[in-house]
DOSE-449984 format. One record per residue (C-alpha): residue in three letters; x negated, y, z negated. Coordinates in nm, 3 decimals, m for minus. Layout:
// DOSE-449984
 residu       x       y       z
    Ala       X       Y       Z
...
This chain:
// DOSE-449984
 residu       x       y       z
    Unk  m9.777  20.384   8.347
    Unk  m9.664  20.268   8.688
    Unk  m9.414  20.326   8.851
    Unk  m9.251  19.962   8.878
    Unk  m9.108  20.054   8.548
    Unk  m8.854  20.236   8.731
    Unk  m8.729  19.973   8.963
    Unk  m8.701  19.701   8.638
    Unk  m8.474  19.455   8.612
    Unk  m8.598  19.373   9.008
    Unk  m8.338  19.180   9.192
    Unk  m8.396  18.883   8.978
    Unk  m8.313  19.013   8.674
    Unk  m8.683  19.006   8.580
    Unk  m8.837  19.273   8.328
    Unk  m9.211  19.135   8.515
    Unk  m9.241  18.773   8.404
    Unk  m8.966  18.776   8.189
    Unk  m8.559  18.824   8.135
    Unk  m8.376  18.601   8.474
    Unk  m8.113  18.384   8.407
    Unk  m8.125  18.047   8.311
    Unk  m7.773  17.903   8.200
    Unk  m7.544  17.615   8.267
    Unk  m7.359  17.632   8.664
    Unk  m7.037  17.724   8.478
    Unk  m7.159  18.067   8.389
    Unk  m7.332  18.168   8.713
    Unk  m7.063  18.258   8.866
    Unk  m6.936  18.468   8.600
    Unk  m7.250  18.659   8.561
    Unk  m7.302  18.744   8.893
    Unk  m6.899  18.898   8.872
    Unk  m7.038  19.125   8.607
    Unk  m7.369  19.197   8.776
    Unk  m7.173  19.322   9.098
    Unk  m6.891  19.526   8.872
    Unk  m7.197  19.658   8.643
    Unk  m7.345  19.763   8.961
    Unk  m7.026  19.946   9.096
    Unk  m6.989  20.111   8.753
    Unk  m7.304  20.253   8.727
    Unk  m7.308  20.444   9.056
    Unk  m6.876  20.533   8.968
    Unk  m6.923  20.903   8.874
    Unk  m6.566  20.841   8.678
    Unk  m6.671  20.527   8.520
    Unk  m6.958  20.746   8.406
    Unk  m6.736  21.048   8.329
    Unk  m6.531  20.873   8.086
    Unk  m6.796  20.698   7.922
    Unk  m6.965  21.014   7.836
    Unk  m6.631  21.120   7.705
    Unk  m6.611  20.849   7.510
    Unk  m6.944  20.839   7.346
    Unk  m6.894  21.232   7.240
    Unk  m6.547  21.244   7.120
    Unk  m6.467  20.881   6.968
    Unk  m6.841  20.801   6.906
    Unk  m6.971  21.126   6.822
    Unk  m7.306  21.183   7.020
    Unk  m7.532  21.387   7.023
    Unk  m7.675  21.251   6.663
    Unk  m7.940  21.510   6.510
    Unk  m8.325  21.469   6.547
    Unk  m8.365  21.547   6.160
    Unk  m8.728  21.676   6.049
    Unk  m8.738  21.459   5.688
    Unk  m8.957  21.762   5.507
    Unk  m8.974  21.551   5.186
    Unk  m9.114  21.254   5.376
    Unk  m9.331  21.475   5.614
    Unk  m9.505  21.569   5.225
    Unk  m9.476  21.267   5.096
    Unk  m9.660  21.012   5.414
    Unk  m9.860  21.326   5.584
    Unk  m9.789  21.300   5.966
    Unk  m9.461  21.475   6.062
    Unk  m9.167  21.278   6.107
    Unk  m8.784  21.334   6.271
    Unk  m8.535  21.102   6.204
    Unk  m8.310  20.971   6.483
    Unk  m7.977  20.994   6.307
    Unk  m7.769  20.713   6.454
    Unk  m7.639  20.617   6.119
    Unk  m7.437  20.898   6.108
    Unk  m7.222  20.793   6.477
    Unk  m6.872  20.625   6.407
    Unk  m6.894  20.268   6.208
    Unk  m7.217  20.326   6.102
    Unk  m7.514  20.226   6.356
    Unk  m7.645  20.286   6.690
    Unk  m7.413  19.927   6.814
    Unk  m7.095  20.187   6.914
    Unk  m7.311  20.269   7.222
    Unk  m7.313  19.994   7.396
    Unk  m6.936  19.840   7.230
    Unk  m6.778  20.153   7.415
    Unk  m6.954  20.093   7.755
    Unk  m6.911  19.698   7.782
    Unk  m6.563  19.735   7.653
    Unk  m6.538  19.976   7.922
    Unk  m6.670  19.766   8.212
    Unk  m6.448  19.507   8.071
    Unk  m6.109  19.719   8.103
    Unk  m6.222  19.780   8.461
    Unk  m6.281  19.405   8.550
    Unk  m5.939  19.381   8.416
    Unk  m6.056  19.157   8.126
    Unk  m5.806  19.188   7.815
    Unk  m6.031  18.949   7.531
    Unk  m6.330  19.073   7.402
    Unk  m6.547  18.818   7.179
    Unk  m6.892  18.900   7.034
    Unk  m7.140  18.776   6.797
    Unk  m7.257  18.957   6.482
    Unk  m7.535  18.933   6.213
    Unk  m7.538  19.198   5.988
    Unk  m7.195  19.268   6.090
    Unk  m7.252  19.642   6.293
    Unk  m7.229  19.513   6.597
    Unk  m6.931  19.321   6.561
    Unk  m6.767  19.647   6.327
    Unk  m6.819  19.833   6.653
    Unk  m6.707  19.567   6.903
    Unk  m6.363  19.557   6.662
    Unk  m6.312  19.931   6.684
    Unk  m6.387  19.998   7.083
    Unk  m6.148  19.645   7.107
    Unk  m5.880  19.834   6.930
    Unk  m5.924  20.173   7.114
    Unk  m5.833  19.941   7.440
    Unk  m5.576  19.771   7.272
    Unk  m5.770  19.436   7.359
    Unk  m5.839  19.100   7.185
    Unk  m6.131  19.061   6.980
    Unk  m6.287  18.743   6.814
    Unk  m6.582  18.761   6.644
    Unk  m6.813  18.508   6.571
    Unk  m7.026  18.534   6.261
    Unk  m7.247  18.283   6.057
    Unk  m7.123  18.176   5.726
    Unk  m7.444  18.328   5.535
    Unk  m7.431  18.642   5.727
    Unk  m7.037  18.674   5.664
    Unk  m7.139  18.608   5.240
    Unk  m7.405  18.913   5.256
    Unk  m7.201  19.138   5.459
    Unk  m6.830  19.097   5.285
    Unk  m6.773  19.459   5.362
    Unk  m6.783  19.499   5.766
    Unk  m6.611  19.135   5.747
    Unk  m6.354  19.349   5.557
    Unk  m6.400  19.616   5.808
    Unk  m6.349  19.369   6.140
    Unk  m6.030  19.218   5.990
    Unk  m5.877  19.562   5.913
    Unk  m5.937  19.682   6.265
    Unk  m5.763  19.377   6.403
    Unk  m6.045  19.170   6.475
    Unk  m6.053  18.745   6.413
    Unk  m6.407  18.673   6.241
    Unk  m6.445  18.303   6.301
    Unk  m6.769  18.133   6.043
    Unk  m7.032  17.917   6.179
    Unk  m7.117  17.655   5.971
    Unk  m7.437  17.513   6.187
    Unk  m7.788  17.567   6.178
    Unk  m7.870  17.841   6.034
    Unk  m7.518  17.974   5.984
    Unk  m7.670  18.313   6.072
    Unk  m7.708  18.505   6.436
    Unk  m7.826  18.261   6.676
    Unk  m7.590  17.985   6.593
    Unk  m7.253  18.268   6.597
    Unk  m7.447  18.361   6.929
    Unk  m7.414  17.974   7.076
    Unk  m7.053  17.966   6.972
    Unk  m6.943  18.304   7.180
    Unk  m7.152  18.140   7.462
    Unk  m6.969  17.828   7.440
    Unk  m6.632  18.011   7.414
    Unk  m6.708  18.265   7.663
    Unk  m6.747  17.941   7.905
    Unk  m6.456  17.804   7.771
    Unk  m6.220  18.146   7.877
    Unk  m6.430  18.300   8.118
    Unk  m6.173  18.405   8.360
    Unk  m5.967  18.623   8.070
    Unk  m6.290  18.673   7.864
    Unk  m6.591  18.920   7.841
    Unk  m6.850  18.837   7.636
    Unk  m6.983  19.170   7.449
    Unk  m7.341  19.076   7.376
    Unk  m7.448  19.360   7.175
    Unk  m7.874  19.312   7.160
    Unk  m8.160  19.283   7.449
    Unk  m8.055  18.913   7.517
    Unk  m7.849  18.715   7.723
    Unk  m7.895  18.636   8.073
    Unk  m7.889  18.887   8.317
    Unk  m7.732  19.184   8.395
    Unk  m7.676  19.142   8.000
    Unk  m8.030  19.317   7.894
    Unk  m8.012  19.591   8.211
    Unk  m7.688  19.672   8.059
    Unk  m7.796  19.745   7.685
    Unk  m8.064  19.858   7.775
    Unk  m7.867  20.139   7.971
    Unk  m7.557  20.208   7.711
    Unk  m7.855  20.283   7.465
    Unk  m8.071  20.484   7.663
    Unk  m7.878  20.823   7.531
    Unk  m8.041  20.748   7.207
    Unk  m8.445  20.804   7.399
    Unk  m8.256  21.088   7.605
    Unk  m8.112  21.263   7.312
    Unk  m8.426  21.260   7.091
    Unk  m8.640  21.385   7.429
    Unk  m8.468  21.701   7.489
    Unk  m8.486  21.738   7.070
    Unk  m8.827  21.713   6.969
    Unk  m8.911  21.911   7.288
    Unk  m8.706  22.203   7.136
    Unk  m8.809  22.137   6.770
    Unk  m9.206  22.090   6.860
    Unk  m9.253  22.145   7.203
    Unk  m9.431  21.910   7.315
    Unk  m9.348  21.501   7.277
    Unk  m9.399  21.251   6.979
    Unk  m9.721  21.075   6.917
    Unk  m9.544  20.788   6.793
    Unk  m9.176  20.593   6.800
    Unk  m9.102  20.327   6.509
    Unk  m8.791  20.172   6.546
    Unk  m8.664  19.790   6.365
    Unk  m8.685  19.507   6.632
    Unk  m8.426  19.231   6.565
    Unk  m8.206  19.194   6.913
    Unk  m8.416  19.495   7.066
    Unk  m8.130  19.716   7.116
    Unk  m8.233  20.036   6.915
    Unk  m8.578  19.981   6.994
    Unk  m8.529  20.010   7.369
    Unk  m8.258  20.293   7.335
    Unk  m8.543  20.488   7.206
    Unk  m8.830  20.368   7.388
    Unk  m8.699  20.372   7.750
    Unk  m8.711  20.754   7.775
    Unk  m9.074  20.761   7.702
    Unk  m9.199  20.497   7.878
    Unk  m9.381  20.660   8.141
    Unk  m9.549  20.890   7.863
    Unk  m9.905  20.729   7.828
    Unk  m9.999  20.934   7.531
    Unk  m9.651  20.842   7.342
    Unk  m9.756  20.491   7.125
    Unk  m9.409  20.281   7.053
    Unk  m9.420  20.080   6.748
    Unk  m9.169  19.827   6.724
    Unk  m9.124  19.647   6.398
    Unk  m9.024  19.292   6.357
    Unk  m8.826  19.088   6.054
    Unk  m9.099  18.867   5.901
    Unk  m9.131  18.679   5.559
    Unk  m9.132  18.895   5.266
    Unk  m9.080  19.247   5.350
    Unk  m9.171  19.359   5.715
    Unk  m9.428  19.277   5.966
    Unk  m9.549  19.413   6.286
    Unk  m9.461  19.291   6.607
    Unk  m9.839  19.257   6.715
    Unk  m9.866  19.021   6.422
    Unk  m9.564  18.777   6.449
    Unk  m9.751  18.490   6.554
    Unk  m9.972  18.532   6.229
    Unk  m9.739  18.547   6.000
    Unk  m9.557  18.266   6.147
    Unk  m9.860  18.044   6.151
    Unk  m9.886  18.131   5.789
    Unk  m9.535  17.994   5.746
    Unk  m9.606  17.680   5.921
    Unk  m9.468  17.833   6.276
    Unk  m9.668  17.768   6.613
    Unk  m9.599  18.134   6.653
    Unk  m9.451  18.359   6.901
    Unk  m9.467  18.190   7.256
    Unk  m9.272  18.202   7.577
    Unk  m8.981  18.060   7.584
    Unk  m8.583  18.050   7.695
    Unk  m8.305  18.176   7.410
    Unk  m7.984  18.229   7.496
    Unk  m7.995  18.202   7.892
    Unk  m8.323  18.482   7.895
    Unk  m8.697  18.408   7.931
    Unk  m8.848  18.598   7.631
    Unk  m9.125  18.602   7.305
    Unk  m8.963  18.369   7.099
    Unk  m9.062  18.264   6.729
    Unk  m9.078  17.886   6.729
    Unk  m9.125  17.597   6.532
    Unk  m9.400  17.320   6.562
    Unk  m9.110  17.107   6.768
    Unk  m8.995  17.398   6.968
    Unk  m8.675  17.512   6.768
    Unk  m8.617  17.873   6.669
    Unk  m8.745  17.962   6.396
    Unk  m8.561  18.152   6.125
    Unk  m8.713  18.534   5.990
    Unk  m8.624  18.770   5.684
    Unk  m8.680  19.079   5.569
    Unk  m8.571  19.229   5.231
    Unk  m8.736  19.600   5.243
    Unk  m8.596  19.795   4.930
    Unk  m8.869  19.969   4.855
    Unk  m8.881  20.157   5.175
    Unk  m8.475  20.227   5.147
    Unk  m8.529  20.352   4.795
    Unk  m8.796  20.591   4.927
    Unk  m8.587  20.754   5.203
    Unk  m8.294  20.761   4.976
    Unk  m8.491  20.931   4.709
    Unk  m8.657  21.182   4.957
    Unk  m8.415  21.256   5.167
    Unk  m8.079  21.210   5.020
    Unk  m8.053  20.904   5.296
    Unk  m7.976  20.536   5.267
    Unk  m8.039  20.306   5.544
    Unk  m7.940  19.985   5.671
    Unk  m8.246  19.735   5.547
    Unk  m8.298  19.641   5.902
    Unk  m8.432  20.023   5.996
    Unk  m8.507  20.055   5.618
    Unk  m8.857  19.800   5.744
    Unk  m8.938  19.975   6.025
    Unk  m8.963  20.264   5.752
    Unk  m9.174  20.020   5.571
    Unk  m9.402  19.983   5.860
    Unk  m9.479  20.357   5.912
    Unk  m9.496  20.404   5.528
    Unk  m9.816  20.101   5.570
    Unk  m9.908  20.311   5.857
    Unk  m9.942  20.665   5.738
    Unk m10.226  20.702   5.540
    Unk m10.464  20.617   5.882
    Unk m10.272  20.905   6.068
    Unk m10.365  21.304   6.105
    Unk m10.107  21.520   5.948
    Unk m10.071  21.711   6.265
    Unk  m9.907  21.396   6.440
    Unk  m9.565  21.371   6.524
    Unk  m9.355  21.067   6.498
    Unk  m8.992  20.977   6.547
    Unk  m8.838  20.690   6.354
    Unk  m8.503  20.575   6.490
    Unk  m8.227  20.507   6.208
    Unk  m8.019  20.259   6.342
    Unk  m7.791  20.237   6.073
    Unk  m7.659  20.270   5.738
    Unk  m7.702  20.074   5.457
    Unk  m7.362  20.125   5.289
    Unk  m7.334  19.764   5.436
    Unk  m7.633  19.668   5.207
    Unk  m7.586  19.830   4.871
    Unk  m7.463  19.501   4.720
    Unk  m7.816  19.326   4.838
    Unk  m8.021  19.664   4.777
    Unk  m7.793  19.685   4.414
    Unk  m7.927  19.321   4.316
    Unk  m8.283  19.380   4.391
    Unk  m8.279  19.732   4.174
């Protein structure tokens, strides 16, 4: 690995050819406000100080790197668990909620809005909101707010206004257009908590960096558990920000693979292998392309517009639940699907670490219907 990976975002905001910023003139300035305070933050020793506090005491880091015994002699190869389902409201989200809220309170911003799919990210955006006594708005699709009643429930309770989007989709994307359009709308009273490996920069440098404990954490444990690193990471890629919370303390490790596993049709599919299974489903497949103000793989349709994924992977949650007394969110529930495929082509002596990014107490009701 070289040693550029250090120096990404370069003073572009580009991850090589991709990330930058490409938004309307209304938000430029705005961004490059955040960019500078991010930049202050980051080298503030206090800024840093409190956010450690934060993550230990309201958050409660470290999680456990869990050996999973019963699934170690169930698959073969020897897996750990990242626990991040077990950190307050549920998921591995609270991480970077707590340091954008943060950043926020220092900019002197007092209204917080967000978008949320599955509903963790705006559950943890609600509850770091209320620990600053700040404003929070939520925007949410209408189909995402039907399967995910509960951390609706959850947002509303913690003070938190979940405003439904009826277009498109009515899922992620489109609640993700509607906090862009409001965040341009309020800009000089608003931050805009964008909680996944998105956005325009500094927006993926800085989730990338709130979630970076997770890799750090998991490092120093499977050092002291095995000693000697992982032959393998699995972690669910939907906005990328688990994934890269894991991954970016490895990256200069050539001999550690990092498997990142995407939403498909019917169950899971592999990253490597989106633009297959999208050309299956009448997709052109994953290209280059600009969503939401970053230059990224996108899955598109034939006439360029996003295209829509799903992933239902029960099976996989009923095995770890059965095994090892866990049930996880269905997002990280078919990443475990992928390493379940995986297994029987891997030595028994390899070590892998498969990041749980949530809990699926926000899923029973779908997980309930498919038993």
């Amino acid at each position: 690995m070289t040693t550029a990976v250090k120096t990404w975002p370069d003073v572009h905001g580009r991850f090589g050819p991709y990330g930058g910023r490409y938004v309307p003139e209304t938000l430029v300035a705005p961004l490059e406000e955040l960019e500078q305070a991010y930049a202050a933050a980051r080298a503030d020793a206090t800024f840093q100080g409190e956010l450690d506090e934060l993550l230990r005491n309201f958050a409660g880091r470290p999680t456990p790197l869990q050996f999973a015994s019963r699934l170690t002699e169930h698959l073969g190869p020897r897996i750990y668990i990242k626990r991040e389902d077990l950190l307050h409201t549920g998921a591995h989200k609270i991480n970077n909620c707590l340091g954008q809220a943060l950043l926020a309170k220092r900019m002197g911003k007092r209204r917080i809005i967000a978008e949320t799919g599955a509903g963790q990210h705006g559950v943890a955006t609600a509850a770091v909101a209320a620990r600053f006594g700040m404003e929070c708005l939520v925007y949410m699709g209408t189909e995402d707010m039907e399967r995910q009643r509960l951390n609706v429930s959850r947002m509303k309770l913690m003070g938190a206004e979940v405003v439904g989007v009826n277009a498109g989709s009515r899922t992620l994307k489109d609640a993700i257009n509607e906090a862009m359009r409001d965040w341009v709308t309020n800009v000089r009273t608003t931050h805009y908590l964008l909680g996944s490996v998105l956005g325009a920069h500094p927006y993926p440098q800085m989730v990338r960096d709130f979630h970076k404990v997770i890799g750090e954490e998991a490092r120093r444990q499977i050092l002291q558990a095995e000693g000697r690193l992982p032959d393998l990471l699995v972690a669910c890629v939907g906005g990328g920000s688990n994934a890269i919370g894991l991954f970016h303390a490895f990256l200069e490790d050539t001999g550690v693979k990092m498997l990142g596993v995407e939403a498909g049709g019917r169950g899971y599919q592999l990253g490597e292998h989106a633009a297959r299974l999208a050309e299956a489903m009448g997709f052109t497949g994953a290209r280059p392309g600009v969503l939401q103000g970053t230059y990224t793989y996108v899955l598109q349709t034939a006439d360029g517009q996003i295209a829509t994924t799903h992933s239902v992977s029960v099976d996989a949650a009923g095995t770890l639940a059965r095994l090892e007394g866990i049930i996880p969110a269905l997002e990280s529930a078919h990443a475990l699907a992928a390493l379940i495929a995986r297994a029987p082509r891997m030595r028994r002596d390899e070590i892998v670490i498969f990041n749980l990014s949530g809990r699926g107490d926000k899923d029973m009701e779908i997980i309930a219907r498919y038993l």
